[in-house]
N, C-alpha and C positions, 0 to 999 in steps of 0.2 A: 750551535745552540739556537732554539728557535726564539722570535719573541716573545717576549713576556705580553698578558691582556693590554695592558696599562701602554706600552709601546706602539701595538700593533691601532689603539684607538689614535695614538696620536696621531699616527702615521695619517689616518686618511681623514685626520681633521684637514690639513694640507689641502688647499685649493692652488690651482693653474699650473702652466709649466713647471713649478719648480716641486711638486708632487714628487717623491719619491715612486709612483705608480705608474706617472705619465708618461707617455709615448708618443711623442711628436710623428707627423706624416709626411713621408716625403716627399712634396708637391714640384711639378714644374714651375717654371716660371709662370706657364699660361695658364696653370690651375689656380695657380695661387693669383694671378690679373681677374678671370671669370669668378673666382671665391668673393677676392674684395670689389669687385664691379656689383656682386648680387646682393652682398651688405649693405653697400653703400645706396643699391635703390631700393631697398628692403625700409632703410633709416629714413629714406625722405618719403616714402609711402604713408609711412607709421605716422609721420611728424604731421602731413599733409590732412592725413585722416581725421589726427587731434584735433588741427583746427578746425576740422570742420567741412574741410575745401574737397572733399571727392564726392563722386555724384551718388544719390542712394536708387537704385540699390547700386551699390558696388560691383555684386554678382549676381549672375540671371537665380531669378527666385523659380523653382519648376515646381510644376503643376502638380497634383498627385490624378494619378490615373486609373484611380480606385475610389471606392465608398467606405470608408474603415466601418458605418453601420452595418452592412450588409456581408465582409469578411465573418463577422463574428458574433452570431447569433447572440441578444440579449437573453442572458438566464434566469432564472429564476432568484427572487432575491436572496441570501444567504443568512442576512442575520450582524451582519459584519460593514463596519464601521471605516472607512477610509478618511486619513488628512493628507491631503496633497500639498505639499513646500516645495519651492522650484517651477508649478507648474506647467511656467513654458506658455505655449497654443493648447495643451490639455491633452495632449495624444494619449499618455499616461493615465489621464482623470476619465477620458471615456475607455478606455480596457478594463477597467478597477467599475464602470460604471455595468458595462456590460456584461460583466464575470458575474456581477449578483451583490455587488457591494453595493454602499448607499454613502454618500460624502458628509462630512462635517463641514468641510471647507475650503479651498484652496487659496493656495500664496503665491505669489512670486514678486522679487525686487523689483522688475523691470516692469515700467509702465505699459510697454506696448501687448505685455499679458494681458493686463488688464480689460484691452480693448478687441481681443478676439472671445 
């Protein structure tokens, strides 16, 4: 008999090993030493980062080695109204710019939008 709706939702309410769904892997010894070696400086990276203590940038920032004005001709204006939320550096706010749209305004949480 299969299960009933009401069954089958409980079922995968169930979080972690003890999941009726779950399938544990069966690791070596030395998978399972490199697994919890990479958590382990995964967690003090994170912890490190919080305070504040790793160097910025973190990761090399690359250049772009284009004009994104010059990929994509500016068109002619459309008529048509853009709001940008998220906007990031604006990659998005100049495609919408260049398409023929005209902006209301753009947003984004993080301060260092702001300042591009």
């Amino acid at each position: 008999m299969a299960p009933s709706m009401a069954l089958k939702a409980k079922m995968y309410v169930k979080r972690g090993t003890n999941a009726p769904w779950y399938k544990g892997r069966e690791l070596t010894d030395e998978q399972r030493d490199r697994f919890r070696a990479t958590t382990l400086a995964s967690q003090a990276a994170k912890a490190k980062a919080l305070r504040g203590e790793c160097e910025l940038p973190k990761h090399p920032i690359p250049l772009a080695n284009f004009d994104p004005l010059k990929l994509m001709p500016k068109l002619t204006p459309n008529g048509l109204t853009a709001l940008s939320l998220f906007s990031g550096c604006g990659g998005l706010d100049i495609g919408f710019d260049r398409a023929g749209y005209s902006h209301i305004a753009s947003y984004d949480i993080l301060p260092e939008a702001e300042e591009v």
